[in-house]
Biopython code that builds the backbone (N, CA, C, O; Angstrom):
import numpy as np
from Bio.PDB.StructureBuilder import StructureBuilder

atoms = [
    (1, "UNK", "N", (103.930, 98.809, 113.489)),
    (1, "UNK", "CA", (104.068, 100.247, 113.423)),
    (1, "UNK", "C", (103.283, 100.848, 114.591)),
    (1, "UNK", "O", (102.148, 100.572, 114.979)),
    (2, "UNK", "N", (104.003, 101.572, 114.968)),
    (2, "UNK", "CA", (102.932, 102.180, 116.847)),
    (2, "UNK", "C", (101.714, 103.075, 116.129)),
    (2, "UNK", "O", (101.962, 103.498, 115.000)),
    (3, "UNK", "N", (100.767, 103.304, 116.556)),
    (3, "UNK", "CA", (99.619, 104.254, 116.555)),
    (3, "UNK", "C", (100.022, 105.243, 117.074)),
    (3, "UNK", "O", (100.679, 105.327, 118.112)),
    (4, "UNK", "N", (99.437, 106.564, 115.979)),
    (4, "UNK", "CA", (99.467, 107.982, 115.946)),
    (4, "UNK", "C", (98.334, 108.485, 116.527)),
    (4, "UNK", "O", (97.222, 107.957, 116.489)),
    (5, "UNK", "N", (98.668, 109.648, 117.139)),
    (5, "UNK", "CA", (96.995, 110.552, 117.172)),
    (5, "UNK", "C", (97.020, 111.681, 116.085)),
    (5, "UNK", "O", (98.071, 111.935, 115.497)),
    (6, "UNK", "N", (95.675, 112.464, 115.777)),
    (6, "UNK", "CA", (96.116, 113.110, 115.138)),
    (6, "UNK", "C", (96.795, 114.322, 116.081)),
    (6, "UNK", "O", (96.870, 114.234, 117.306)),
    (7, "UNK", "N", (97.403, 115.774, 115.098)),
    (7, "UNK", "CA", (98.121, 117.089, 115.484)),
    (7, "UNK", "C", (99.247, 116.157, 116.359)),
    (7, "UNK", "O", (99.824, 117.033, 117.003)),
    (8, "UNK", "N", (99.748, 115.128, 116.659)),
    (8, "UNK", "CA", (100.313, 114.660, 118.276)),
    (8, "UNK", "C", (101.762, 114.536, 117.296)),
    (8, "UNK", "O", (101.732, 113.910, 116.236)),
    (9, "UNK", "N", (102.951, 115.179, 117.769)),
    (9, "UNK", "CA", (104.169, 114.701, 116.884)),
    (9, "UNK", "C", (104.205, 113.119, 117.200)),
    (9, "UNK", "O", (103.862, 112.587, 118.256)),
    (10, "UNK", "N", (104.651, 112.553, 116.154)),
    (10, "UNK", "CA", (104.861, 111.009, 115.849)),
    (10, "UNK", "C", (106.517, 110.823, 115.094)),
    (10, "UNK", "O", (106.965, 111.402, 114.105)),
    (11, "UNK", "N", (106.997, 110.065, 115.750)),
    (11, "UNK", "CA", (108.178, 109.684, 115.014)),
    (11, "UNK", "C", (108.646, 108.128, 115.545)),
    (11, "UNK", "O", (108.543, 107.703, 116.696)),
    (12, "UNK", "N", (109.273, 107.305, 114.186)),
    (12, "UNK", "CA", (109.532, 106.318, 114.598)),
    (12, "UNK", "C", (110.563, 105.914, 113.600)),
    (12, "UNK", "O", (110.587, 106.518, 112.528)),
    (13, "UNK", "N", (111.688, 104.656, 113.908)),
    (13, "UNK", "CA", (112.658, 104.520, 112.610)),
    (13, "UNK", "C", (112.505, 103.060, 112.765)),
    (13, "UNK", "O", (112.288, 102.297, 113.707)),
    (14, "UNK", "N", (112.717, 102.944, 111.371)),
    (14, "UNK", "CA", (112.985, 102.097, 110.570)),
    (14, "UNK", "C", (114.136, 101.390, 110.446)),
    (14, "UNK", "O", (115.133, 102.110, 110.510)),
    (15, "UNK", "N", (114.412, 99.897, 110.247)),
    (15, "UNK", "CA", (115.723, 99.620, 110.509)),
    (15, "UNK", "C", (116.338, 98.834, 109.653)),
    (15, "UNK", "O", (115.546, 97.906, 109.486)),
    (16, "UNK", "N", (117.829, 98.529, 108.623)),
    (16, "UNK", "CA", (117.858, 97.375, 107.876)),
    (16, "UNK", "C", (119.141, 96.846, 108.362)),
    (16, "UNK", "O", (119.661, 97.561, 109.219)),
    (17, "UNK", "N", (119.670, 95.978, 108.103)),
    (17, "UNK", "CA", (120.945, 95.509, 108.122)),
    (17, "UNK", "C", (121.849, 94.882, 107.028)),
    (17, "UNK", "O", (121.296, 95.107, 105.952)),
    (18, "UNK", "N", (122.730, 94.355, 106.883)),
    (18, "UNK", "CA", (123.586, 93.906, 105.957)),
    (18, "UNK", "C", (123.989, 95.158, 104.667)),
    (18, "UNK", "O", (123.847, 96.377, 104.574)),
    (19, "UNK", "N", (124.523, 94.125, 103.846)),
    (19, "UNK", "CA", (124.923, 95.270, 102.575)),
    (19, "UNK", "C", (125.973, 96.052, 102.780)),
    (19, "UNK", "O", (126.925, 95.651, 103.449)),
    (20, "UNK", "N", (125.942, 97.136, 102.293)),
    (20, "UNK", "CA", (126.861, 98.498, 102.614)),
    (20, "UNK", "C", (125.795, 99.423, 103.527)),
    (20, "UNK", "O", (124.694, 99.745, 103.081)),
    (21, "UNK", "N", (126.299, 99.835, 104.956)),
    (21, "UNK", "CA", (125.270, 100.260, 105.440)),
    (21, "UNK", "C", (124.427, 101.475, 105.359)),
    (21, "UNK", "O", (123.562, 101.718, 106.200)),
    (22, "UNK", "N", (124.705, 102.310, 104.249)),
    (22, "UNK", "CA", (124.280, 103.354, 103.604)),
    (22, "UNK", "C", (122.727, 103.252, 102.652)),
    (22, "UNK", "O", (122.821, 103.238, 101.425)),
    (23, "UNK", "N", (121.420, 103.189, 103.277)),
    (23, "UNK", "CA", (120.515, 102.702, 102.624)),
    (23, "UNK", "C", (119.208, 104.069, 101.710)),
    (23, "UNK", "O", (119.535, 105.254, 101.774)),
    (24, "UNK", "N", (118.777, 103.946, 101.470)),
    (24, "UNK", "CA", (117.991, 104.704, 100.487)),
    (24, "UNK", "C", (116.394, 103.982, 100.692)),
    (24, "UNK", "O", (115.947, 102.871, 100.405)),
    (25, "UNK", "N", (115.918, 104.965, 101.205)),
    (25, "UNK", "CA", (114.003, 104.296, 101.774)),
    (25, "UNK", "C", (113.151, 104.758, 101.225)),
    (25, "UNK", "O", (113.098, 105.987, 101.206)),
    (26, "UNK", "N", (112.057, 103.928, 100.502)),
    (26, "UNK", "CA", (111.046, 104.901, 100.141)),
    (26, "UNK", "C", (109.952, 104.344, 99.961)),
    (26, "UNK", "O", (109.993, 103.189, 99.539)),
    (27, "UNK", "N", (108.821, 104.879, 100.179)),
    (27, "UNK", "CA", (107.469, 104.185, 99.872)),
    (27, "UNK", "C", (106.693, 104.237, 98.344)),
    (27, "UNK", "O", (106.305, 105.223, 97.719)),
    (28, "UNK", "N", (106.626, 102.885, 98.018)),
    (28, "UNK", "CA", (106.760, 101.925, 96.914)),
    (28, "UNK", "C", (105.427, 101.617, 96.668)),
    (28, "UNK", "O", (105.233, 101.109, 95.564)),
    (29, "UNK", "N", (104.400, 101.785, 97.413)),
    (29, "UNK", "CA", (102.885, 101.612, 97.634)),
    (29, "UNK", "C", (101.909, 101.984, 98.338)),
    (29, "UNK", "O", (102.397, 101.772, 99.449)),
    (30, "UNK", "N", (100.825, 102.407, 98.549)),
    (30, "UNK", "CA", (100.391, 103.507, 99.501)),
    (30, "UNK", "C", (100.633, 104.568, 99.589)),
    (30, "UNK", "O", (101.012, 105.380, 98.745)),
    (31, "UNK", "N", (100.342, 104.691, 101.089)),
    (31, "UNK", "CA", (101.008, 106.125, 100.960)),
    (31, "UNK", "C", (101.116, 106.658, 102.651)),
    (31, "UNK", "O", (100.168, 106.323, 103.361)),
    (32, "UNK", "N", (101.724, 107.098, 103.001)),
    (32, "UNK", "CA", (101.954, 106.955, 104.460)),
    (32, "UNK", "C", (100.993, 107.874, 105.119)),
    (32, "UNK", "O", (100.953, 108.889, 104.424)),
    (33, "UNK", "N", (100.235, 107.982, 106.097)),
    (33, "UNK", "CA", (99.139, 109.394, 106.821)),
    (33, "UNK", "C", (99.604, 111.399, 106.636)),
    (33, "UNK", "O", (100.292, 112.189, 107.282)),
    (34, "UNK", "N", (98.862, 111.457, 105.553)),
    (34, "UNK", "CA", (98.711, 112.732, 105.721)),
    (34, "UNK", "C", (99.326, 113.447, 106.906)),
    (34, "UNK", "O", (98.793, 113.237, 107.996)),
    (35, "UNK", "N", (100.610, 114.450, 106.843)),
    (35, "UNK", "CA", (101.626, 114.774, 107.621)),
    (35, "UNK", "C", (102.598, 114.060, 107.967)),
    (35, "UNK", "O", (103.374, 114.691, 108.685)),
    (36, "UNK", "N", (102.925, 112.935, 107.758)),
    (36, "UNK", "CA", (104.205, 112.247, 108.007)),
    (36, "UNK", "C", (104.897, 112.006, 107.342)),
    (36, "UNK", "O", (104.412, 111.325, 106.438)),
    (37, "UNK", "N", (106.304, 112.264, 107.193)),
    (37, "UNK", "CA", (107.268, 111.899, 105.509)),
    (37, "UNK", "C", (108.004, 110.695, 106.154)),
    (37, "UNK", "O", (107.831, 110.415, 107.340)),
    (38, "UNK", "N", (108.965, 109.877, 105.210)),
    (38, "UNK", "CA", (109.741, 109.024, 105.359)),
    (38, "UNK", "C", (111.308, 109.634, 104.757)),
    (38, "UNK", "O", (111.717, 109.467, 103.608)),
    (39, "UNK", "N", (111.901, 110.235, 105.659)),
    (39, "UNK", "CA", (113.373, 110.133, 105.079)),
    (39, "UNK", "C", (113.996, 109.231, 104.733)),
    (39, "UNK", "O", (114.061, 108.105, 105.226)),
    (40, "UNK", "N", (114.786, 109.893, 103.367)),
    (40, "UNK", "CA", (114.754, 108.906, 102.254)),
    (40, "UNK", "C", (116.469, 107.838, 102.906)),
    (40, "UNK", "O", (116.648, 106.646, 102.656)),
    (41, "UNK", "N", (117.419, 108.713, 103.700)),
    (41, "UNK", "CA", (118.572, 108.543, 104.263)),
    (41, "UNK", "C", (118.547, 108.012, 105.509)),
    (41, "UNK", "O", (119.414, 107.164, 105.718)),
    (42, "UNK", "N", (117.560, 108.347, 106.694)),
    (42, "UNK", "CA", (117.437, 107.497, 107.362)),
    (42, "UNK", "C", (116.985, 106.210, 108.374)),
    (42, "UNK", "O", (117.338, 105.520, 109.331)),
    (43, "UNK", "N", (115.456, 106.557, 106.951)),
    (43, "UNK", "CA", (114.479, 105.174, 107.400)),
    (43, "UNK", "C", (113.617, 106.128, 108.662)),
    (43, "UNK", "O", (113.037, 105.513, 109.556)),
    (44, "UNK", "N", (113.603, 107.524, 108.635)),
    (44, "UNK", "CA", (112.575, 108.034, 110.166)),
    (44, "UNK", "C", (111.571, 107.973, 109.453)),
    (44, "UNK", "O", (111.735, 107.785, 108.248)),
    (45, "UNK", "N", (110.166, 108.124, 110.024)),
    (45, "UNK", "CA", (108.851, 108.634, 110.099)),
    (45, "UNK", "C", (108.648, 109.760, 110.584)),
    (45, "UNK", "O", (109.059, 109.570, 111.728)),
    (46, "UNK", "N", (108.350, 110.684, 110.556)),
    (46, "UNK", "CA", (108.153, 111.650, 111.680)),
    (46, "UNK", "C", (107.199, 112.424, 111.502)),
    (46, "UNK", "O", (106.686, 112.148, 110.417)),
    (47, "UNK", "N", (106.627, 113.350, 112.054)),
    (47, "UNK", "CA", (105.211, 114.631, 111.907)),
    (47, "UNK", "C", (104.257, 114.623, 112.466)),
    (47, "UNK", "O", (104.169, 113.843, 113.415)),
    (48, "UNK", "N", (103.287, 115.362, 112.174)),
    (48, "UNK", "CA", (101.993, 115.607, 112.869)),
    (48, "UNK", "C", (100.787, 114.948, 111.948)),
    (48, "UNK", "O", (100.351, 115.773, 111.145)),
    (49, "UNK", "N", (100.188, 113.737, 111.881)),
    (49, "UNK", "CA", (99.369, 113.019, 111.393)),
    (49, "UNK", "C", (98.211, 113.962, 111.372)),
    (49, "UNK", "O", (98.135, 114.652, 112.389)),
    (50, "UNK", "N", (97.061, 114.214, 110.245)),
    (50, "UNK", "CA", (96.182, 115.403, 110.192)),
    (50, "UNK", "C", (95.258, 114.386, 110.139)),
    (50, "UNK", "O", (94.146, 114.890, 110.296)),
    (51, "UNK", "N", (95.196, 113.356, 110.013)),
    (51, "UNK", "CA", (93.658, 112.863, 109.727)),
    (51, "UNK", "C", (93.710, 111.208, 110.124)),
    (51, "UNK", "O", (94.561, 110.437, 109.680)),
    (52, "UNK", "N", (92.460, 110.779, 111.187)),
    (52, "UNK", "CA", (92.483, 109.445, 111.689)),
    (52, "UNK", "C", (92.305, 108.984, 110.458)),
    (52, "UNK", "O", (92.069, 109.593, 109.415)),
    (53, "UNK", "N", (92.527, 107.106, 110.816)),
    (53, "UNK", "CA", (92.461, 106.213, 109.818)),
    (53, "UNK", "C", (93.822, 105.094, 110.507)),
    (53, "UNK", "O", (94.729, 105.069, 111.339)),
    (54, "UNK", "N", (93.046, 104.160, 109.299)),
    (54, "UNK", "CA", (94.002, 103.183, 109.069)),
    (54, "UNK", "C", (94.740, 103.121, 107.630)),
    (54, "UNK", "O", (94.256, 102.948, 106.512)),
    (55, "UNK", "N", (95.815, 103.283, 107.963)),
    (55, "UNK", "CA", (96.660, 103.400, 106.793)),
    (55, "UNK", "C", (97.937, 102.490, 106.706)),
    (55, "UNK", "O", (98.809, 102.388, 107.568)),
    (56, "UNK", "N", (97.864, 101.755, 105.315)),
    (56, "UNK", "CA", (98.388, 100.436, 104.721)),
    (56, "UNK", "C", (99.537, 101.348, 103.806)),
    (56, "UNK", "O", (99.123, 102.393, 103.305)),
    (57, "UNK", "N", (101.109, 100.918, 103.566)),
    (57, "UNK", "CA", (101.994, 101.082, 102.559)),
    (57, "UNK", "C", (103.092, 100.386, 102.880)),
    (57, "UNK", "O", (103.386, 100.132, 104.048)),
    (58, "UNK", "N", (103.805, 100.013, 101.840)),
    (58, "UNK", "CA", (104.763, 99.659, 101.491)),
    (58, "UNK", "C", (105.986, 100.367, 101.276)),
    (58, "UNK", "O", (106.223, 101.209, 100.410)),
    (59, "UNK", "N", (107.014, 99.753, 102.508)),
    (59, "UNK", "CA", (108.215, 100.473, 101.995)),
    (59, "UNK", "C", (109.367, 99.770, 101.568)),
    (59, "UNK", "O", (109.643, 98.610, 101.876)),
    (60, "UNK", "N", (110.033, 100.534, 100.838)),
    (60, "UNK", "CA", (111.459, 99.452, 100.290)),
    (60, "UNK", "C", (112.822, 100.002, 100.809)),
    (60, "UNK", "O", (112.787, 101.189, 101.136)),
    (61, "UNK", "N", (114.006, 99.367, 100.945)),
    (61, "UNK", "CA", (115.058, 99.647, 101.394)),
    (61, "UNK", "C", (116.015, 99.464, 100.061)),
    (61, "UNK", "O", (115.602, 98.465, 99.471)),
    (62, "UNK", "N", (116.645, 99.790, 99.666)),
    (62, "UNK", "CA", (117.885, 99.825, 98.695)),
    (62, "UNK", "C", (119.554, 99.996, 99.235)),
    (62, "UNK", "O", (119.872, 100.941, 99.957)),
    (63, "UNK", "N", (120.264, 99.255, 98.913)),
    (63, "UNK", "CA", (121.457, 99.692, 99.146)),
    (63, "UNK", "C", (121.828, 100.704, 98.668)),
    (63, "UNK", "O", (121.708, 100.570, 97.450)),
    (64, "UNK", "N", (122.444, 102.217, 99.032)),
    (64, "UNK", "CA", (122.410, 103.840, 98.626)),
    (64, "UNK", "C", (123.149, 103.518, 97.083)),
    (64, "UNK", "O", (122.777, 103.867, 95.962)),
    (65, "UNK", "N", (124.509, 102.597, 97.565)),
    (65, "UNK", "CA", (125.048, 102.655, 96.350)),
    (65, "UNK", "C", (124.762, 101.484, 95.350)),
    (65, "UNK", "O", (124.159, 102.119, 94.484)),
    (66, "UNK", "N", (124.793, 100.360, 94.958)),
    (66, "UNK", "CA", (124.121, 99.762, 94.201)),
    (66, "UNK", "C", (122.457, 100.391, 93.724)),
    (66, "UNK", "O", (122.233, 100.890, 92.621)),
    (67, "UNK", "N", (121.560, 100.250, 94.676)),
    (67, "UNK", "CA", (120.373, 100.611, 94.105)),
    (67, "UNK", "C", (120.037, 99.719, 93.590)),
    (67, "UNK", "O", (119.451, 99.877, 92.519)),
    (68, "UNK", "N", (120.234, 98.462, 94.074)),
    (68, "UNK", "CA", (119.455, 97.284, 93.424)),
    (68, "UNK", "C", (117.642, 96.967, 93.532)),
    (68, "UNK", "O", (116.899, 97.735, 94.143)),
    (69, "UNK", "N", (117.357, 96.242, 93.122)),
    (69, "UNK", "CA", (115.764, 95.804, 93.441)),
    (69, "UNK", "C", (115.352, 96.365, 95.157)),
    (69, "UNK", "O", (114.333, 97.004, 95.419)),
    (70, "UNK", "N", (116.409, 95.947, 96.182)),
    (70, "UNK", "CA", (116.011, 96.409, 97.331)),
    (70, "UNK", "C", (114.617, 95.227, 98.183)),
    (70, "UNK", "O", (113.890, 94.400, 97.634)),
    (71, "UNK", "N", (114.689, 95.551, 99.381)),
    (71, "UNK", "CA", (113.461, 94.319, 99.973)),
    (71, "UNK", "C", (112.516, 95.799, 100.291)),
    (71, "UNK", "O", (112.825, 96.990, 100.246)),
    (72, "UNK", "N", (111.272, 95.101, 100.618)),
    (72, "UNK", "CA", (110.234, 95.791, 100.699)),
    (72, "UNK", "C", (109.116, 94.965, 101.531)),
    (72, "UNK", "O", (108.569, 93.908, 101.216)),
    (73, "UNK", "N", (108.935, 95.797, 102.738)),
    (73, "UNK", "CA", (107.655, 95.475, 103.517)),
    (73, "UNK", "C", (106.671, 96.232, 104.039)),
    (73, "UNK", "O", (106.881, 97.364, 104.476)),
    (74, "UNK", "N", (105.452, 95.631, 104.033)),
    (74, "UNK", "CA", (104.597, 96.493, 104.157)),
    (74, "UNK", "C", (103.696, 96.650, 105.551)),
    (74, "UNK", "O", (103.391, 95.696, 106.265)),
    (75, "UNK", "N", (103.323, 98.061, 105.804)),
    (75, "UNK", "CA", (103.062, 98.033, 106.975)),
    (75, "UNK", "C", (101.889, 98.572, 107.045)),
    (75, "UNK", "O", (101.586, 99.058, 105.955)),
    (76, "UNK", "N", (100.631, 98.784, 108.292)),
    (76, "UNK", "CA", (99.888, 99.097, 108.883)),
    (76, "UNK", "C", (100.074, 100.334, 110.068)),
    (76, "UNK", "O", (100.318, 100.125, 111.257)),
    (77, "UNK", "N", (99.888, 101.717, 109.399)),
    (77, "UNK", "CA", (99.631, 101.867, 110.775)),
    (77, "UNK", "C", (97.742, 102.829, 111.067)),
    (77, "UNK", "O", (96.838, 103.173, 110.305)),
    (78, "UNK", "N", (97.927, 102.893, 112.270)),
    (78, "UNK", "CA", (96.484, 103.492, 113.019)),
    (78, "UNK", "C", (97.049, 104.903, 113.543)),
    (78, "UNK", "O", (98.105, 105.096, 114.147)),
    (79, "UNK", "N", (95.859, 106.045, 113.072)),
    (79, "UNK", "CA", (96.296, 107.090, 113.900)),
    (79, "UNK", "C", (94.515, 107.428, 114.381)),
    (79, "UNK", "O", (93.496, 107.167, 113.740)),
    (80, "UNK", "N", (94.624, 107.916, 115.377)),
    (80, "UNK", "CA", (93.451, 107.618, 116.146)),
    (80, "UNK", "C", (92.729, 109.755, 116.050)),
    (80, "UNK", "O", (93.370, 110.731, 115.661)),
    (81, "UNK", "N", (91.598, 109.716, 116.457)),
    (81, "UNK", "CA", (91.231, 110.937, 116.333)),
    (81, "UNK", "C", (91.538, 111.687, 117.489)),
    (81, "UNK", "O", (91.986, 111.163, 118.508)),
    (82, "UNK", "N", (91.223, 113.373, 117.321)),
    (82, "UNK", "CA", (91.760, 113.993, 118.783)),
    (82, "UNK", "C", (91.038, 113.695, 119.936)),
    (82, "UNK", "O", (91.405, 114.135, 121.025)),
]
sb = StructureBuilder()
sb.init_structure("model")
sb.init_model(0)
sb.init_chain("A")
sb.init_seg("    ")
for serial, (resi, resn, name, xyz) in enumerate(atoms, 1):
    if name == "N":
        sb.init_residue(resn, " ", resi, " ")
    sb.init_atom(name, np.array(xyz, "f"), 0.0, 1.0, " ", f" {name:<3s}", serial, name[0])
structure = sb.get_structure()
């Protein structure tokens, strides 16, 4: 996962393959840096990170239409101070 600063826009996507390619994303553990959401449709990151740290979560992918169990990995990222 690339390193954020904080106030600095950040955006990054997420990627899956196979299935039906219509996927459904969401974080399953953790919790991603204060100001950044995860769209749920297309796997982005994006925003203005408010506070340094290292921050650990887990995200999962689902096929949109089944909605099965889904895979899930977890990531690291760093957002650094101003």
């Amino acid at each position: 996962m690339p390193a954020g600063k904080v106030r600095a826009p950040y955006a990054t996507q997420l990627r899956a393959a196979g299935r039906i390619p219509f996927y459904h994303w969401d974080v399953v553990a953790g919790a991603l840096p204060e100001g950044l959401v995860l769209d749920s449709f297309t796997g982005e990151i994006a925003g203005k990170p408010s506070k340094p740290g290292i921050y650990g979560f887990t995200v999962r992918v689902r096929d949109y239409v089944g909605k099965g169990t889904g895979v899930t990995r977890r990531f690291r990222m760093q957002v650094d101070g101003p």
